[in-house]
Residue, then its C-alpha position, 0 to 999 in steps of 0.5 A: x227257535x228263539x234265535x230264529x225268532x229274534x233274526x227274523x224279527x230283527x230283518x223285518x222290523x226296519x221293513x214294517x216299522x218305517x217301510x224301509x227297504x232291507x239290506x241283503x244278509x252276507x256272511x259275517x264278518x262283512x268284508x270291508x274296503x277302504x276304510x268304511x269301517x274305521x271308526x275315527x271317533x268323529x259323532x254324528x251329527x243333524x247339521x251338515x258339514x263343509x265338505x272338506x277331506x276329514x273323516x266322518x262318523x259311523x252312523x248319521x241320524x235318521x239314515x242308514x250306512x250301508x257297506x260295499x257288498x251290502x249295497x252290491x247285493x241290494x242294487x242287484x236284487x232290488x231294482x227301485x234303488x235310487x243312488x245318487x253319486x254326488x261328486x263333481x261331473x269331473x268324475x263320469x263314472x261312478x257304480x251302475x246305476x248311478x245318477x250324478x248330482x253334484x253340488x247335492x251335499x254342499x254344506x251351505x245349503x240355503x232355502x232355494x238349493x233345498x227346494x231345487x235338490x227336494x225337487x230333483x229327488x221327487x222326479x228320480x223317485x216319481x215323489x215316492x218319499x219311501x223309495x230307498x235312496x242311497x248317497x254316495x261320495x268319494x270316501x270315507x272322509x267326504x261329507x259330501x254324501x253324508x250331507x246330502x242324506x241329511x238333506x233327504x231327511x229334511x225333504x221327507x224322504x223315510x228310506x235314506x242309506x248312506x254309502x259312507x265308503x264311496x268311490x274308493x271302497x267299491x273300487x277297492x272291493x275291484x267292482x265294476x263302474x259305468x258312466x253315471x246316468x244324467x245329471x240333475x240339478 
């Protein structure tokens, strides 16, 4: 009764203490693809990174990392999610449901990329500050998406999720792509 207790308590905390958005419960152990587990020691951090092919932390302050079947099973029960797939337009697809926006997870952002990337984020959430936005890059070893979040903290966004595996994990758990939706600046 007590486990029972300390479970539910534990799915409905996220929910009611800051409105976030709960990840779908999977038989554990969760599978994992491409990496997005390892742990290469890097910490996290508030400040973002040159986007630069190296291997990023487990956790980002402020957000949630979510996982390949994790983020499969909420977009599929969870019509509000907002994803952001933040690679270069040279890559048209990306998951279903996606919306490209490259350039979001620059590391030198200045105060007018801010405002513009601020001002994209409230047209795709209708200026909802609690609607769940997931970031997504390459991989594990792209800051491009970690940045981003990053950014969406800054803005005042409450329910920010990190898709930390990106492209190549949702390839390699063999899920299907589509083209991204419209591109925003």
């Amino acid at each position: 009764m007590i486990r029972v207790f300390f479970t539910l308590l534990a799915l409905l905390l996220p929910v009611i203490a800051f409105g976030q958005v709960p990840f779908p419960q999977l038989a554990h152990p969760i599978a994992t693809f491409s990496y997005e587990d390892n742990d290469w020691g890097v910490g996290a951090t508030t400040t973002p990174r040159k986007a630069n092919e190296s291997p990023t932390p487990t956790s980002i302050p402020g957000a949630r990392v979510i996982k390949t079947l994790e983020l499969k099973e909420l977009l599929d029960a969870n019509k509000s999610v907002v994803v952001i797939d933040v690679l270069s337009a040279r890559t048209p697809d990306s998951i279903p449901g996606a919306f490209k926006m490259p350039g979001a997870g620059d590391g030198q952002f200045y105060a007018a990329e801010k405002s513009r990337f601020a001002s994209a984020l409230d047209k795709l959430t209708g200026a909802d500050k609690t609607r769940p936005i997931v970031f997504l890059c390459y991989s594990v070893k792209c800051w491009l998406s970690y940045n981003a979040a990053l950014y969406a903290l800054e803005a005042g966004y409450k329910d920010v999720i990190w898709y930390r595996g990106g492209i190549m994990s949702w390839t390699g758990a063999s899920l299907t792509f589509m083209q991204a939706g419209r591109r925003h600046p």
